[in-house]
N, C-alpha and C positions, 0 to 999 in steps of 0.2 A: 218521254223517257222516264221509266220508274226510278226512286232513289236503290232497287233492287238488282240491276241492273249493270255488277260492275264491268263489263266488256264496255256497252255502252257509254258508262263516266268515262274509263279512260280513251274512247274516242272522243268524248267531248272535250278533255281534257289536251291529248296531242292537237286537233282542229284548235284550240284557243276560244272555243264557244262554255268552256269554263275556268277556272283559273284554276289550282293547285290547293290554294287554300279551301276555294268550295267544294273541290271535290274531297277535299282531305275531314271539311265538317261535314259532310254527306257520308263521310268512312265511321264515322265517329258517331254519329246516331240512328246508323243501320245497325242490323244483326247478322252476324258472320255464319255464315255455315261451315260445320264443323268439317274437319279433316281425317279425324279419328274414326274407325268405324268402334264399333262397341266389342268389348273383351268376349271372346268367345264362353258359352255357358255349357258347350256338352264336346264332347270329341265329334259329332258330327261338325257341329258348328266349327271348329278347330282344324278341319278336314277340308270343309267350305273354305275358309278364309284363303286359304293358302292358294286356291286358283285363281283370288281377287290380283288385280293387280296395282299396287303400294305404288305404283309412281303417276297411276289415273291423277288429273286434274279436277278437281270437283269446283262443278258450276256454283256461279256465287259465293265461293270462296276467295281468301288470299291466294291461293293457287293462281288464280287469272292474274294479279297484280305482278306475282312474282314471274308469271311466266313472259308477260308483256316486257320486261324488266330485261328479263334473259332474253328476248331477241332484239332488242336496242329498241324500244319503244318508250320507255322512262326513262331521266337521267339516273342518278345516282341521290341525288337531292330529293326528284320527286321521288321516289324507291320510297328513300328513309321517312321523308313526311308523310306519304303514305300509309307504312310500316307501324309510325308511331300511332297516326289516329286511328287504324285496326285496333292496335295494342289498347289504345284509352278506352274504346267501345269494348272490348271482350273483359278488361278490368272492372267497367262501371256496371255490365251485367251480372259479372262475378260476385259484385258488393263487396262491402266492407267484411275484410276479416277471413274471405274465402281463398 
């Protein structure tokens, strides 16, 4: 299993073949993929965006955590531990000051 792979951790994680805490420092020193697409630059592009569709799940995102979450697959505990160590890893690439 890659550490890139979050479908995967949280299987490994509900099976019990990793604990909450490992998966949660596996959350913490990956790189999240973004959610945002980037601000449109022309009226085409502005024109494009609007046939995208804003509620798509993007792989290897939080997206997958929180979706697993939403069909009773996480508690409410692992949710938020989860939640935070995304949050630690997108602040520690951020840096200081950003």
């Amino acid at each position: 299993m890659s550490s890139g792979d979050v479908a995967d951790l949280l299987a490994a994680l509900r099976a019990g073949d990793l604990s909450l805490s490992e998966v949660a420092e596996i959350f913490r020193q990956r790189t999240w993929a973004s959610t945002r697409a980037p601000a449109p630059q022309s009226f085409a592009e502005l024109s494009d965006a609007t046939l995208v569709d804003p509620g798509a799940n993007v792989p290897g995102s939080f997206d997958e955590v929180t979706a697993a979450y939403d069909r009773g697959e996480l508690t409410r505990e692992q949710y938020r531990t989860l939640a935070h160590a995304v949050a630690d890893s997108i602040n520690a690439e951020a840096g200081p000051g950003d």
